[in-house]
N, C-alpha and C positions, 0 to 999 in steps of 0.2 A: 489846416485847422488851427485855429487860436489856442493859445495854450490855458487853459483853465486859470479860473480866477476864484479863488474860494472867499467867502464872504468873511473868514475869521479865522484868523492864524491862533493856531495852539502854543500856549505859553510852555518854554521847555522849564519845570520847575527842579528846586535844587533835592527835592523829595528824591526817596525810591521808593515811594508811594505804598509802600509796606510789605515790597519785596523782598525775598531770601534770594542771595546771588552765591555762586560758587563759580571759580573758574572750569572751564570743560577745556577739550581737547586744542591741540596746539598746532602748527606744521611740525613740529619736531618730533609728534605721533608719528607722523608719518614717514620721517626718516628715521629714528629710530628702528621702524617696526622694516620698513621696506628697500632702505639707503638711500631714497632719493623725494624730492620734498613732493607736492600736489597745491595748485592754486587753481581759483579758489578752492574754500570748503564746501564740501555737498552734507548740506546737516539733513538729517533724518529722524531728529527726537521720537521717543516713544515711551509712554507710563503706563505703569500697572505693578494691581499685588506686590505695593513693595518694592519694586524698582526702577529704573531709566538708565535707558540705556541712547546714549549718544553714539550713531554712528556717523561717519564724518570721511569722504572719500573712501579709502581702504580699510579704514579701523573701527574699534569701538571697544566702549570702555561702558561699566555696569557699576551703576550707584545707589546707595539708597535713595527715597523717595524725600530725607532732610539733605540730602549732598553729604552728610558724615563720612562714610564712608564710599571706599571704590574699590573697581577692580584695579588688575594692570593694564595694560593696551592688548587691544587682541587684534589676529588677522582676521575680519572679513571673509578674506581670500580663505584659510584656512574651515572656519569654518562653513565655507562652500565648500570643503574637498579639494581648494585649486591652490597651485604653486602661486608664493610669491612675487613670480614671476609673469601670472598671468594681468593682463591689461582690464583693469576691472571700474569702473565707478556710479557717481552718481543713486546713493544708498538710498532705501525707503525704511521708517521702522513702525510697527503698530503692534497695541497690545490688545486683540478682542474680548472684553468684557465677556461678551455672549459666549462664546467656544473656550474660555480659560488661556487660547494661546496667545506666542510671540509670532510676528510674519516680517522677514526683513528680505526686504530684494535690492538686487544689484544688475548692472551690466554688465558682459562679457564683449570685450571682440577680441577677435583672432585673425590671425596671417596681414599682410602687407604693412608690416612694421609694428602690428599692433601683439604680436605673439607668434609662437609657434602654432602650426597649421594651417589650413584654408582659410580664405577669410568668410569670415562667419558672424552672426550674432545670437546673443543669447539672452532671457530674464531669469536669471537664479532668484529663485523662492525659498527661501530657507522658512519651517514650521518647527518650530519646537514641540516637543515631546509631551511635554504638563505646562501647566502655568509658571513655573518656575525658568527662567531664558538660562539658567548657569544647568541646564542636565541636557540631555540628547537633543537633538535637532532631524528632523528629515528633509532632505533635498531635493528639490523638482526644478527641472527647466523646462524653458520655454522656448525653442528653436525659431528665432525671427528671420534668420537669414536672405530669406523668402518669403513673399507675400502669404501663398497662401498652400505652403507646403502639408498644412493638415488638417483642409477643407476640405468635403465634397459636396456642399450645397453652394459652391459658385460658379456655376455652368458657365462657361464662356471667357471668366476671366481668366488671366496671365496675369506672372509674378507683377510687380511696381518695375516701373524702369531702373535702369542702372545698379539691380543689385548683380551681387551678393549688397547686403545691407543692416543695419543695426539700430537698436529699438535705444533713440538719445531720450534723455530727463526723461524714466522713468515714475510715473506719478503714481502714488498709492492710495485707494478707497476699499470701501466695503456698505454693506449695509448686513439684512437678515441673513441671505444665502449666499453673496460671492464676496470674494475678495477682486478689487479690480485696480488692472495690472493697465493705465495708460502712456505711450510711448509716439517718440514723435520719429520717424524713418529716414534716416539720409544714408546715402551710399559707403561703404567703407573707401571705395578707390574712385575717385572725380566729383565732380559737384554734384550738386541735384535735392530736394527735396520731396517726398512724395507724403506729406501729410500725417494724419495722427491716426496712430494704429491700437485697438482696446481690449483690452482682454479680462473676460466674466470666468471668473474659476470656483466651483463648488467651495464654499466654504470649509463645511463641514466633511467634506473628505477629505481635506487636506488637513484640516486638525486630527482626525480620526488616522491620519497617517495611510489612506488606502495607496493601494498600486495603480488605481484607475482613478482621475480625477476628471470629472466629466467640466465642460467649457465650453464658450462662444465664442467666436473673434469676429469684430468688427474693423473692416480695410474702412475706417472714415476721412482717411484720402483720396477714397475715389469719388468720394460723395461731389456732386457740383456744389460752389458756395457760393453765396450771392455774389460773388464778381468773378464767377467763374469756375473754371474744371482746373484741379489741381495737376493733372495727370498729362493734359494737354491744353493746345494751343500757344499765343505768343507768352502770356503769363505761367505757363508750368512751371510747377516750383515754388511759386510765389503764394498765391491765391490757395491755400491747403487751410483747411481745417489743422488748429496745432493745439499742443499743450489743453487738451479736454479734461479738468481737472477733477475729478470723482470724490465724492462727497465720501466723509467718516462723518459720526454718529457718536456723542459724546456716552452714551448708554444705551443699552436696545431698545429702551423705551419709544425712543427716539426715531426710528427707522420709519419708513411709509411702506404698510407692508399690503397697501390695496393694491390692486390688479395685479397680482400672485407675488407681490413684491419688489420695489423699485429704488434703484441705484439712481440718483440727481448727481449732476456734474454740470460746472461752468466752463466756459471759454471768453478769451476776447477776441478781439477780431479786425485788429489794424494790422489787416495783411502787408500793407508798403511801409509801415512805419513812419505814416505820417497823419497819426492822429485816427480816434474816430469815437464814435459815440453809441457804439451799438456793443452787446452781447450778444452771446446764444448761449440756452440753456437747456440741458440735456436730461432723457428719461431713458433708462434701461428699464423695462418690465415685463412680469414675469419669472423674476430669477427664482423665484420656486422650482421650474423645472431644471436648475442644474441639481436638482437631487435626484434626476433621471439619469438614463445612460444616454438619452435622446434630448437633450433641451433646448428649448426653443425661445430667446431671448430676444425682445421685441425694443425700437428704438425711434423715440419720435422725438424732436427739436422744436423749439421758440425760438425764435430771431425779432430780437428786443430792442427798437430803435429809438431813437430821439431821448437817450438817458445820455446824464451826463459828458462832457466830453472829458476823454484823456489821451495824452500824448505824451510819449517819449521818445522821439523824436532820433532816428541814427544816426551819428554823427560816423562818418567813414574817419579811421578803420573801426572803430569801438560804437556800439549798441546801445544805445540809451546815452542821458545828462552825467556830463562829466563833475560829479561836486566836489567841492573843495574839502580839505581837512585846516583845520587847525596847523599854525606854523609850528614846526619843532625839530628837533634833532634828526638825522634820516644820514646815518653813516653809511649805508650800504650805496646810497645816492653819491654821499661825496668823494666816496673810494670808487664807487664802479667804473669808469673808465680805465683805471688802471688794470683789472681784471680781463679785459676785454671779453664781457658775454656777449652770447649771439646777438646780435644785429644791434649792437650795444654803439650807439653814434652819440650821441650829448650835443646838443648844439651848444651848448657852454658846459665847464666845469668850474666847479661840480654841478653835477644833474641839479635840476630844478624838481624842489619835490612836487610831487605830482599829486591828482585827483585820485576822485574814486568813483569807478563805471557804475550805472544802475539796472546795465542791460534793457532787454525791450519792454516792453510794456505786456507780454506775455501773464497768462494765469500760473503762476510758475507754483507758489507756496499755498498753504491750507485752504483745503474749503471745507466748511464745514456746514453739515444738516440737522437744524434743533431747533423746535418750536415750529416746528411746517418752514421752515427758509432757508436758504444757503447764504450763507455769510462767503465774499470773496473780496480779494482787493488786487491792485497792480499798482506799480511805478509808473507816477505819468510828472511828466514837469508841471509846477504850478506857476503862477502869476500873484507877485505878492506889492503889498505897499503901493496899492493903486496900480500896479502892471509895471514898476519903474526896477524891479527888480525878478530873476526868474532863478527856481530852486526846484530840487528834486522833492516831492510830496510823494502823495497814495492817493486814488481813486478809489473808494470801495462802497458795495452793493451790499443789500440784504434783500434776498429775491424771494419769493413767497412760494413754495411748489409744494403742492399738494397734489394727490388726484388726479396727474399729467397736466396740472393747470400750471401757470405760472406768475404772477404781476410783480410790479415793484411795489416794497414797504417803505424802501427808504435809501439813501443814497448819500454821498459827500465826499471830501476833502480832508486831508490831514496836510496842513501847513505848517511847517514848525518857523516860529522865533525864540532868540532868548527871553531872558526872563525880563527885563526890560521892553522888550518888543520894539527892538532900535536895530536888528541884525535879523537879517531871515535865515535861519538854520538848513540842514538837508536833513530827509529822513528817506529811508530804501527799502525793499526788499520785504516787504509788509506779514504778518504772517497772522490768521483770528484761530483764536482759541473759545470756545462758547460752551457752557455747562449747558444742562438739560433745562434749568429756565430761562436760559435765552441770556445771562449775564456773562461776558470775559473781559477779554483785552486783543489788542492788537499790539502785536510787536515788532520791531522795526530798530536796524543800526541809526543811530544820530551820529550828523556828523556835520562841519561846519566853519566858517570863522571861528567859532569861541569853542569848538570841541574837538578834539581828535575823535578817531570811531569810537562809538561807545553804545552802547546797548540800554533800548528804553523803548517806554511802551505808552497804549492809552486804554482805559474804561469804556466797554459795551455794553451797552443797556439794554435787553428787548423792552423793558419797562417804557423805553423812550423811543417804541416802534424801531429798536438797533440804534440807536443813536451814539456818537461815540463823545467822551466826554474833552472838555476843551483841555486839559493840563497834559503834557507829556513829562511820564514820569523817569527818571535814567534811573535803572536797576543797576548797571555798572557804569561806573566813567571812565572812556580810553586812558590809558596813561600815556602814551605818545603814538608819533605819527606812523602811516601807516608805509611801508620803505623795504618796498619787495621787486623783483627784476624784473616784473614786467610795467613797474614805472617808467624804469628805464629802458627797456628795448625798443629799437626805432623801428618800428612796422613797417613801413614804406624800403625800408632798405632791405628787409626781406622778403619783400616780394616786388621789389623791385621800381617802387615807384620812383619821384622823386619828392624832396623835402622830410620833413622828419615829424613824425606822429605816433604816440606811443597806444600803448594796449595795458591800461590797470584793469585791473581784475576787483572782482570785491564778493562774495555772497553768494550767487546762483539762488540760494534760500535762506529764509530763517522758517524756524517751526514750533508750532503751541500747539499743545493740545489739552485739554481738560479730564482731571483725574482726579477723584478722593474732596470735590471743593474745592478745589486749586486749579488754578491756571498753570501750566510747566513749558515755558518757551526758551529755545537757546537761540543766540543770535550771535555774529560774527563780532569781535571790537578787538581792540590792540589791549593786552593784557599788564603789559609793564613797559616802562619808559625805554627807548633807546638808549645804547651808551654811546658814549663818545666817541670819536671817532680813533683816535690812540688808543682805547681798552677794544673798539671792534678788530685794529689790525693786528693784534695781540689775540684775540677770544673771540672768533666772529660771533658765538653762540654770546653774546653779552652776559656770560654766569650761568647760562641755560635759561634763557627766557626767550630765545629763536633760535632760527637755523641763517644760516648765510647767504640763503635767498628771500627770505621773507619771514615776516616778525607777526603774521595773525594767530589769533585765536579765537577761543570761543566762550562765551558766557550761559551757563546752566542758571536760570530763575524761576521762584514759582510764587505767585501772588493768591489772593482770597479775591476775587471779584468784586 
């Protein structure tokens, strides 16, 4: 498939378009808290009543709603009940307006190197107590281990192959009655993919703290997809329904609460990773009855063709367009050979600094439902300056669902150039934020010839049937380059191939969500300049602005639409 051509590159302007930025969490949270570092960052933002709380792989930290004040760094892991020790990530956070509470979930695995015991998987649900996320919390998991260890309306079926197994990028939605818990299935011990697994959980027993929390579960891995059965045949593994990404609700207002009330979710659907131009888009209804002990949650799909196309395209060993950063200082690059990390080969020294992944083209970051639509976007490579040049952009939809129906409203491109429009920038990892009239932003790392990472964003209109506005604003600007060890690690050497190809890491997500008339999104970017390479072999932490594997952070902002 061609790689899209968008009709008009977004000018990145030198504005922060009228944003409040604060810096957020660091990797050094995470050693700090844990002793050993986490790449990428798995951000989870969440607003309400007064707070925001960034949770970020294993941590989280609790601010007010101006960034004034914080907490300290807290365990995650702790407040699940679980040892520091245990192997945990991939956090989710929300604040429901409607129920007054906090809902922040994580993963668990355990045994074959991933912790002490069996191998097992798990979704920890943490619910707070009042509206307040700083008092009590109560605890619920979710036993994935196995397909379908606490059904009995699936006569006939057996576990997914290859477990034991664990429930990967955890996605988090809700509407009137559930909180929904989306997860994608791979095996703890060998290969294997068995598709995207959903889980509808009573809202309001979980806020109400009950010991019985009544739920659905949907195996939408076994579902056939239009290029086939996930579960078998030559393509198993490949061809699965993934990443179903379940729609939040910027106030209850907001919700579709006909046919006993319905949970909308997107997907995409370049199962080979080579391009495609279709969605599906998802109904859960009914969730009224998880206020039974009996409920029965009904599921019907649209499969949406001939929209837009997007591609991200995988480049072996690394997933998605490798974009460039900005040239600059990168000490951990020009010492690492001396160090000798794992699989750490250099074809020159010092390391060449290196790119930055955008992974696939997956529905990985927000969707959101307001105004009757779901707002979604992904990383797809674009085609810029007539096709003579190609850059990492976003593809994003505003799909119309109401009433199990579905159309498109509106559709495009986010292309970035400087502000001259003489360089085509990258932008990644996309994330929309939409109040209750249909106004946000979308946010997204910049990054580029003329930028180290930096965090910036664009204007949502529903006024303009979703339209997103042409200037890209940077809320923070990188202060240097991005020079973390899996720049440097040769892939092919560990595992055996031959030549040398590396594995950067960048994002997994950004996240926005809308609170109080505000848009509140954090996003990944380099927070302070590198040092030199004499003060790194002296202070790897450069004064405390990184750890000695890698120098990300994160950027906390929140704009007026």
């Amino acid at each position: 498939m061609s790689i899209p051509a968008p009709s008009t590159l977004s000018m990145v302007s030198g504005s922060n378009g009228g944003s409040t930025t604060a810096k957020g969490l660091t990797v050094r949270a995470d050693g700090l808290v844990f002793g050993m570092d986490f790449e990428p960052p798995d951000q989870g933002l969440c607003v309400g009543n007064g707070y925001v709380l960034e949770p970020v792989n294993t941590v989280v930290r609790m601010y007010s709603t101006s960034f004034a004040s914080k907490s300290s760094i807290l365990s995650l892991n702790t407040l699940d009940g679980l040892s520091n020790l245990a192997f945990t990530s991939d956090p989710r956070c929300l604040y429901d307006t409607d129920t007054g509470h906090w809902f922040v979930t994580q993963l668990l695995i355990t045994g074959d190197g991933f912790g002490p015991g069996a191998p097992g998987g798990f979704e920890y649900l943490a619910v707070s107590e009042t509206n307040v996320p700083t008092a009590g919390w109560n605890i619920y998991v979710l036993n994935v281990t196995d397909s379908f260890p606490h059904t009995a309306h699936y006569p006939g079926q057996s576990n997914d192959p290859n477990c034991p197994c664990f429930g990967d990028q955890p996605l988090l939605g809700a509407n009137r009655d559930a909180i929904v818990i989306s997860t994608n299935e791979f095996p703890i011990v060998g290969a294997g993919f068995n598709g995207d697994h959903t889980y509808l959980i009573s809202k309001n027993s979980l806020a109400l703290g009950s010991s019985v929390v009544p739920f659905v579960y949907f195996n939408i891995g076994s579902m056939p997809t239009p290029d086939g059965n996930c579960l078998t045949g030559a393509t198993a593994g490949i061809t699965c329904w993934y990443s179903i990404n379940p729609a939040g609700s910027p106030v209850p207002s907001q919700y579709d609460n006909n046919h006993g009330g319905t949970e909308y979710a997107l997907s995409s659907l370049d199962f080979f990773g080579t391009g495609d131009n279709r969605l599906a888009a998802w109904a859960f209804y009914n969730t009224q009855s998880l206020s039974t002990l009996h409920p029965t949650v009904h599921l019907t799909t649209s499969l949406g063709s001939g929209l837009e196309s997007y591609a991200n395209f995988f480049i072996p060993p690394a997933n998605g367009f490798l974009a460039p950063q900005k040239d600059g200082p990168t000490p951990l690059g020009d010492l690492n050979p001396s160090y000798g990390f794992p699989h750490s080969n250099c074809p020159t020294t010092p390391c060449p600094q290196g790119p930055i992944q955008t992974n696939g083209d997956g529905m990985f970051d927000t969707v959101v439902y307001a105004q009757g639509a779901m707002w979604g976007g992904v990383n797809s490579e674009v085609s810029e300056f007539g096709g003579t040049q190609t850059h990492a952009g976003v593809a994003y939809w505003v799909i119309g669902a109401s009433n199990l129906h579905f159309g498109l409203i509106d559709q495009g491109y986010v292309a970035a150039c400087n502000g001259a429009c003489t360089t085509g920038e990258d932008i990644m990892f996309p994330s929309i934020g939409v109040g209750p009239t249909g106004n946000g932003v979308m946010a997204f790392t910049l990054t580029g010839p003329d930028f180290f990472p930096s965090s910036a964003f664009v204007k949502v209109s529903m006024s303009s049937h979703g339209s997103l506005g042409s200037v890209i604003y940077t809320s923070a600007t990188g202060q240097g380059a991005y020079d973390a060890v899996t720049e440097y690690e040769n892939y092919n050497a560990a595992v055996g191939l031959p030549g040398y190809a590396t594995v950067p890491r960048w994002g997994d997500y950004t996240w926005a969500v809308w609170s109080g008339g505000k848009v509140f999104f954090a996003t990944e970017y380099i927070q302070y300049p590198n040092c030199s390479d004499s003060q790194f072999k002296t202070d790897p932490t450069c004064g405390g602005t990184r750890d000695f594997f890698a120098n990300w952070g994160t950027s906390l902002n929140q704009v007026t639409p």
